[in-house]
C-alpha positions in Angstrom: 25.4 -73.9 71.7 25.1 -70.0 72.3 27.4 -69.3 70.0 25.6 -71.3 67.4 22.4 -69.8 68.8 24.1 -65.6 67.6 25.1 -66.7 64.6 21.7 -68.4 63.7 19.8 -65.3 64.6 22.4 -62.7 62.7 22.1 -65.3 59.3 18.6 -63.5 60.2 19.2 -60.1 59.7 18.3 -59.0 56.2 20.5 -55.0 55.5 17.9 -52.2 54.2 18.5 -51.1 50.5 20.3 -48.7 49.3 18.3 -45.2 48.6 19.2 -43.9 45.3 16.0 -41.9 44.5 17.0 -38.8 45.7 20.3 -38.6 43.9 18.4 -39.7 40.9 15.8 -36.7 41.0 19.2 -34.6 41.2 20.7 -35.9 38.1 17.7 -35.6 36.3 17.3 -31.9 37.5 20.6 -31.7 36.4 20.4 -33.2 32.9 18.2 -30.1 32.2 20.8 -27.2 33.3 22.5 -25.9 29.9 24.5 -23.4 28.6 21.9 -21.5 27.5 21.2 -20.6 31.2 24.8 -20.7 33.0 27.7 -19.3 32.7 30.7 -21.6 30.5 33.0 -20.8 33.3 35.2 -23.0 35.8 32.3 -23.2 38.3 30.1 -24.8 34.9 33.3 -27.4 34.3 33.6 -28.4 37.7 29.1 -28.8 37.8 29.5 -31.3 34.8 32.2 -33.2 36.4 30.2 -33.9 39.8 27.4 -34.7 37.1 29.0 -37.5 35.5 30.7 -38.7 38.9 27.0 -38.8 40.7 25.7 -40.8 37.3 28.4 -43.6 38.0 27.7 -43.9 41.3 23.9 -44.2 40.9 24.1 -46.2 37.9 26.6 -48.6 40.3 24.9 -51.9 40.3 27.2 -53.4 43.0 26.0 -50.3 45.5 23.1 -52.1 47.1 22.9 -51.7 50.5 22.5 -49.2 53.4 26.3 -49.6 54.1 27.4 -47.9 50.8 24.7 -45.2 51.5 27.0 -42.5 52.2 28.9 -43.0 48.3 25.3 -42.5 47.4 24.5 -38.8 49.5 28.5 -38.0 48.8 27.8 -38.2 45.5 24.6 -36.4 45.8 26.0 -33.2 47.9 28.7 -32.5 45.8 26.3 -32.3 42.8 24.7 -30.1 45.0 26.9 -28.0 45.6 28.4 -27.5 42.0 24.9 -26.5 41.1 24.7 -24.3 43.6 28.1 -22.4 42.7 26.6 -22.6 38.7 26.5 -18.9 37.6 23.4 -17.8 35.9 23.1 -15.8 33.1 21.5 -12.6 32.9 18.8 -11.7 30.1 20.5 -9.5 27.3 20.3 -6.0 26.7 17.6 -5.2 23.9 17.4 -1.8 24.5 18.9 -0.1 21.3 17.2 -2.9 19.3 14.3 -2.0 20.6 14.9 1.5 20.3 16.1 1.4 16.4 12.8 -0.9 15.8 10.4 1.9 17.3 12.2 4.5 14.9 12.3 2.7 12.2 8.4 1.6 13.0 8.0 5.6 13.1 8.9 6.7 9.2 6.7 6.5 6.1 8.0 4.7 3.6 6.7 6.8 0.4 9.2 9.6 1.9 12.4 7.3 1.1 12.9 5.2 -2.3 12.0 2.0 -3.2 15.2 0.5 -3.1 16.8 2.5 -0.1 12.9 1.1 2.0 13.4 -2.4 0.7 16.4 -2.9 2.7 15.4 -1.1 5.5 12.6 -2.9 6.0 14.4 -6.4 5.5 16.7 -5.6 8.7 14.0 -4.3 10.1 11.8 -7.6 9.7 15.3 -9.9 10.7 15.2 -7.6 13.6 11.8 -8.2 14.8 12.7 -12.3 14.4 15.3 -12.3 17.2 13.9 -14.2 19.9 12.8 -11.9 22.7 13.9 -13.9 25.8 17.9 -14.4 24.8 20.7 -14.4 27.4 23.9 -12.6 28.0 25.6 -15.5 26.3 23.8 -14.2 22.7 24.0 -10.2 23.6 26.5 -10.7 19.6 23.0 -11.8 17.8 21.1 -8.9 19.5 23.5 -6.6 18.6 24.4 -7.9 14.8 20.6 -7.0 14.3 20.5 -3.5 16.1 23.9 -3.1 14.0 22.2 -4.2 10.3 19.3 -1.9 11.3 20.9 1.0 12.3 23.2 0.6 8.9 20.0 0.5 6.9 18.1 3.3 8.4 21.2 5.7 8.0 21.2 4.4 4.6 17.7 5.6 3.8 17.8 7.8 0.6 14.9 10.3 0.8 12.3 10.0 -2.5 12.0 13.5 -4.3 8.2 14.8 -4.0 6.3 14.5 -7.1 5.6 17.4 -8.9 4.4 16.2 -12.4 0.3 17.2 -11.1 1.2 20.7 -10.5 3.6 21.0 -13.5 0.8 19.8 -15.7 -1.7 22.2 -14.2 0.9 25.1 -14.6 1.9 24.0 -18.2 -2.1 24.7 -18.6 -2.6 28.1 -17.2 0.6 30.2 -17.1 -0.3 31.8 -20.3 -3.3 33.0 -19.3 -3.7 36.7 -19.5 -5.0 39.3 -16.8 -6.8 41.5 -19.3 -9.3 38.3 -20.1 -10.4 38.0 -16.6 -12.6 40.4 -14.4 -11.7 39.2 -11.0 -9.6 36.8 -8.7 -6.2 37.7 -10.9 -4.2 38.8 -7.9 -5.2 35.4 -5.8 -4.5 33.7 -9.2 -1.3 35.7 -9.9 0.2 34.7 -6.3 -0.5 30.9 -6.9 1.3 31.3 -10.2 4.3 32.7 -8.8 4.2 29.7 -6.1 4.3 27.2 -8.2 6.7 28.7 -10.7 8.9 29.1 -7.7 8.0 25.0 -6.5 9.0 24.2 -10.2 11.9 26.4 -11.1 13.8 24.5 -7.8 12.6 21.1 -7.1 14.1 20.6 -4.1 11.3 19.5 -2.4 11.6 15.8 -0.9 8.6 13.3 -0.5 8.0 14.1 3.3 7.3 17.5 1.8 4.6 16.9 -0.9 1.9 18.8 1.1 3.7 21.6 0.2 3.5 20.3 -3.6 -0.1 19.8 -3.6 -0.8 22.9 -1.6 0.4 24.9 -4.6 -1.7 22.6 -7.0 -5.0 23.2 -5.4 -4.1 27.1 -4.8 -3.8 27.3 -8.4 -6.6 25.0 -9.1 -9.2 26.8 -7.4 
Protein backbone atom coordinates (compact mmCIF):
# COMPACT_ATOMS: atom_id res chain seq x y z
CA UNK A 1 0.00 0.00 0.00
CA UNK A 2 2.90 2.60 0.50
CA UNK A 3 4.46 1.68 -2.27
CA UNK A 4 1.47 2.17 -4.33
CA UNK A 5 0.88 5.32 -2.35
CA UNK A 6 4.90 6.87 -3.95
CA UNK A 7 4.24 5.82 -7.09
CA UNK A 8 0.73 7.52 -7.22
CA UNK A 9 2.08 10.77 -5.99
CA UNK A 10 5.35 10.73 -8.45
CA UNK A 11 2.61 9.82 -11.61
CA UNK A 12 2.00 13.49 -10.08
CA UNK A 13 4.96 15.24 -10.75
CA UNK A 14 4.73 17.16 -14.02
CA UNK A 15 9.03 18.07 -15.27
CA UNK A 16 9.42 22.09 -16.11
CA UNK A 17 9.98 22.89 -19.80
CA UNK A 18 12.80 23.22 -21.51
CA UNK A 19 14.14 27.09 -21.84
CA UNK A 20 15.15 27.71 -25.31
CA UNK A 21 14.61 31.47 -25.44
CA UNK A 22 17.81 32.51 -24.56
CA UNK A 23 19.69 30.40 -27.00
CA UNK A 24 17.26 31.65 -29.47
CA UNK A 25 17.95 35.51 -28.93
CA UNK A 26 21.75 34.24 -29.50
CA UNK A 27 21.10 32.69 -32.86
CA UNK A 28 19.21 35.46 -33.91
CA UNK A 29 22.02 37.95 -32.81
CA UNK A 30 24.10 35.66 -34.59
CA UNK A 31 22.24 35.37 -37.90
CA UNK A 32 23.15 39.11 -38.21
CA UNK A 33 27.18 38.89 -37.78
CA UNK A 34 28.66 38.87 -41.51
CA UNK A 35 31.63 39.19 -43.33
CA UNK A 36 31.35 42.58 -43.89
CA UNK A 37 32.18 43.12 -40.11
CA UNK A 38 34.57 39.99 -39.10
CA UNK A 39 37.39 38.73 -40.12
CA UNK A 40 37.14 35.32 -42.82
CA UNK A 41 39.64 33.66 -40.62
CA UNK A 42 39.68 30.22 -38.54
CA UNK A 43 38.14 31.95 -35.53
CA UNK A 44 35.02 33.13 -38.27
CA UNK A 45 34.83 29.11 -39.48
CA UNK A 46 34.75 27.74 -36.26
CA UNK A 47 31.72 30.85 -35.20
CA UNK A 48 29.55 29.45 -38.09
CA UNK A 49 30.07 25.97 -37.02
CA UNK A 50 28.84 26.49 -33.33
CA UNK A 51 26.05 28.50 -35.31
CA UNK A 52 24.62 25.82 -37.09
CA UNK A 53 25.25 23.19 -34.14
CA UNK A 54 23.16 25.73 -31.61
CA UNK A 55 20.34 25.93 -34.58
CA UNK A 56 19.95 22.04 -34.39
CA UNK A 57 19.76 21.82 -31.01
CA UNK A 58 17.11 24.59 -30.54
CA UNK A 59 15.21 23.64 -33.53
CA UNK A 60 15.36 19.83 -31.66
CA UNK A 61 11.78 19.03 -31.14
CA UNK A 62 12.44 15.98 -28.99
CA UNK A 63 14.41 18.43 -26.37
CA UNK A 64 11.53 19.24 -24.13
CA UNK A 65 12.25 19.19 -20.80
CA UNK A 66 14.35 20.60 -17.90
CA UNK A 67 16.57 17.39 -18.09
CA UNK A 68 18.01 18.16 -21.53
CA UNK A 69 18.53 21.81 -20.39
CA UNK A 70 22.17 21.60 -20.26
CA UNK A 71 22.32 20.41 -24.42
CA UNK A 72 20.37 23.64 -24.57
CA UNK A 73 23.03 26.25 -22.46
CA UNK A 74 26.05 23.89 -24.01
CA UNK A 75 24.95 24.78 -27.07
CA UNK A 76 24.41 28.26 -26.21
CA UNK A 77 28.03 28.90 -24.52
CA UNK A 78 29.89 27.67 -27.12
CA UNK A 79 28.10 30.00 -29.56
CA UNK A 80 29.16 32.35 -27.15
CA UNK A 81 32.26 31.91 -27.09
CA UNK A 82 32.97 31.58 -30.96
CA UNK A 83 31.50 35.05 -31.10
CA UNK A 84 33.44 36.26 -28.61
CA UNK A 85 36.80 34.98 -30.28
CA UNK A 86 35.17 36.62 -33.94
CA UNK A 87 37.80 39.16 -35.04
CA UNK A 88 36.49 42.46 -36.09
CA UNK A 89 37.38 44.37 -38.80
CA UNK A 90 38.84 47.64 -38.75
CA UNK A 91 37.40 50.73 -40.87
CA UNK A 92 39.75 51.22 -44.13
CA UNK A 93 42.16 53.71 -44.67
CA UNK A 94 40.69 56.67 -46.85
CA UNK A 95 43.33 58.90 -46.34
CA UNK A 96 45.07 59.33 -49.86
CA UNK A 97 41.58 59.12 -51.41
CA UNK A 98 40.63 61.68 -49.46
CA UNK A 99 43.62 63.51 -49.97
CA UNK A 100 43.66 63.08 -54.02
CA UNK A 101 39.83 64.27 -53.87
CA UNK A 102 40.69 67.62 -51.97
CA UNK A 103 43.49 68.30 -54.73
CA UNK A 104 41.70 67.45 -57.34
CA UNK A 105 38.58 69.53 -55.73
CA UNK A 106 41.43 72.42 -55.66
CA UNK A 107 42.20 73.04 -59.71
CA UNK A 108 40.24 74.99 -62.28
CA UNK A 109 39.17 73.27 -64.92
CA UNK A 110 39.60 76.05 -67.85
CA UNK A 111 43.50 75.77 -66.92
CA UNK A 112 43.56 72.02 -68.39
CA UNK A 113 41.71 70.70 -71.75
CA UNK A 114 38.59 69.55 -72.36
CA UNK A 115 39.41 66.15 -72.89
CA UNK A 116 42.34 65.75 -70.39
CA UNK A 117 39.29 67.50 -67.41
CA UNK A 118 36.63 65.11 -68.65
CA UNK A 119 38.42 62.22 -67.35
CA UNK A 120 39.59 63.65 -64.49
CA UNK A 121 36.61 64.55 -63.33
CA UNK A 122 34.94 61.10 -64.13
CA UNK A 123 37.45 59.39 -61.51
CA UNK A 124 37.03 62.02 -59.57
CA UNK A 125 33.05 61.66 -59.40
CA UNK A 126 33.56 57.45 -59.16
CA UNK A 127 35.81 58.51 -56.34
CA UNK A 128 33.41 60.53 -54.40
CA UNK A 129 30.67 57.30 -54.90
CA UNK A 130 32.77 54.92 -52.71
CA UNK A 131 30.84 54.36 -49.75
CA UNK A 132 32.42 56.21 -46.82
CA UNK A 133 32.02 53.60 -43.98
CA UNK A 134 33.89 50.48 -45.81
CA UNK A 135 36.04 47.94 -43.83
CA UNK A 136 39.49 46.59 -44.05
CA UNK A 137 38.03 43.69 -46.00
CA UNK A 138 37.41 46.43 -49.13
CA UNK A 139 40.68 48.68 -48.42
CA UNK A 140 41.22 47.07 -52.85
CA UNK A 141 37.96 49.25 -53.86
CA UNK A 142 39.34 52.36 -51.88
CA UNK A 143 42.47 52.07 -53.27
CA UNK A 144 41.34 51.13 -57.14
CA UNK A 145 39.66 54.71 -56.81
CA UNK A 146 42.59 56.75 -55.19
CA UNK A 147 44.65 54.67 -57.94
CA UNK A 148 42.19 55.88 -61.23
CA UNK A 149 42.34 59.33 -59.68
CA UNK A 150 45.69 59.77 -59.07
CA UNK A 151 46.29 58.37 -62.86
CA UNK A 152 43.86 61.00 -64.15
CA UNK A 153 45.15 64.05 -62.38
CA UNK A 154 48.90 63.23 -63.48
CA UNK A 155 47.29 62.92 -66.81
CA UNK A 156 45.92 66.40 -66.83
CA UNK A 157 47.16 68.27 -70.05
CA UNK A 158 47.33 71.99 -69.32
CA UNK A 159 44.98 74.25 -71.98
CA UNK A 160 47.21 77.00 -73.75
CA UNK A 161 46.01 80.66 -72.60
CA UNK A 162 44.06 82.42 -75.28
CA UNK A 163 45.61 85.00 -76.90
CA UNK A 164 43.42 85.65 -80.06
CA UNK A 165 41.85 89.21 -77.90
CA UNK A 166 45.20 90.70 -77.61
CA UNK A 167 46.44 89.54 -81.07
CA UNK A 168 43.47 91.20 -82.58
CA UNK A 169 43.98 94.33 -80.70
CA UNK A 170 47.77 94.37 -81.66
CA UNK A 171 46.93 93.43 -85.39
CA UNK A 172 44.93 96.94 -84.92
CA UNK A 173 47.49 99.26 -83.54
CA UNK A 174 51.13 98.17 -84.19
CA UNK A 175 51.26 100.33 -87.20
CA UNK A 176 50.52 103.18 -85.65
CA UNK A 177 53.07 105.89 -85.75
CA UNK A 178 54.75 108.09 -83.00
CA UNK A 179 55.00 111.24 -85.04
CA UNK A 180 50.82 111.22 -85.20
CA UNK A 181 50.47 111.41 -81.59
CA UNK A 182 51.31 114.18 -78.98
CA UNK A 183 51.48 112.29 -75.82
CA UNK A 184 51.27 108.79 -74.03
CA UNK A 185 53.73 107.14 -76.90
CA UNK A 186 56.21 105.88 -74.46
CA UNK A 187 53.34 104.10 -72.06
CA UNK A 188 51.90 103.03 -75.48
CA UNK A 189 55.32 102.01 -76.92
CA UNK A 190 56.05 99.64 -73.69
CA UNK A 191 52.59 97.89 -74.09
CA UNK A 192 53.46 97.30 -77.64
CA UNK A 193 56.63 95.67 -76.99
CA UNK A 194 54.67 93.46 -74.21
CA UNK A 195 52.46 92.15 -76.22
CA UNK A 196 54.77 91.61 -79.24
CA UNK A 197 56.86 89.76 -76.78
CA UNK A 198 53.28 87.64 -75.27
CA UNK A 199 52.76 86.99 -79.09
CA UNK A 200 56.08 86.25 -80.65
CA UNK A 201 56.29 83.18 -77.85
CA UNK A 202 53.04 81.83 -76.79
CA UNK A 203 54.02 79.90 -74.13
CA UNK A 204 51.73 81.01 -71.86
CA UNK A 205 49.32 78.18 -70.35
CA UNK A 206 45.59 78.88 -69.28
CA UNK A 207 46.43 79.30 -65.40
CA UNK A 208 48.41 82.23 -66.90
CA UNK A 209 45.88 84.26 -68.90
CA UNK A 210 45.96 87.21 -66.43
CA UNK A 211 49.09 87.77 -67.77
CA UNK A 212 47.34 87.65 -71.35
CA UNK A 213 44.80 90.07 -70.56
CA UNK A 214 47.04 92.24 -68.60
CA UNK A 215 48.85 93.07 -71.82
CA UNK A 216 45.46 93.58 -73.61
CA UNK A 217 44.07 96.19 -71.38
CA UNK A 218 47.75 97.90 -71.09
CA UNK A 219 47.54 98.36 -74.72
CA UNK A 220 43.94 99.14 -74.72
CA UNK A 221 44.00 101.99 -72.53
Amino acid sequence: AITTAITDNFGKLVLKDIDKSALGTLIAECDKCTLDDYVNDANWTTFQSKLTEAKVVYNNAELTTILQQATVDTAKGNLETAKGNLNALSGANYTALNKLISDFEGLTETNYTSVSWGSANTAYLAAKEVPTNLKSNNQKTIDDAATALDNAIKALVEADANYTTLENLYNAVKDYVQGDYASGWSAFAEALATAKGLLDNKNLKAKDQKTVDDAYTALNN
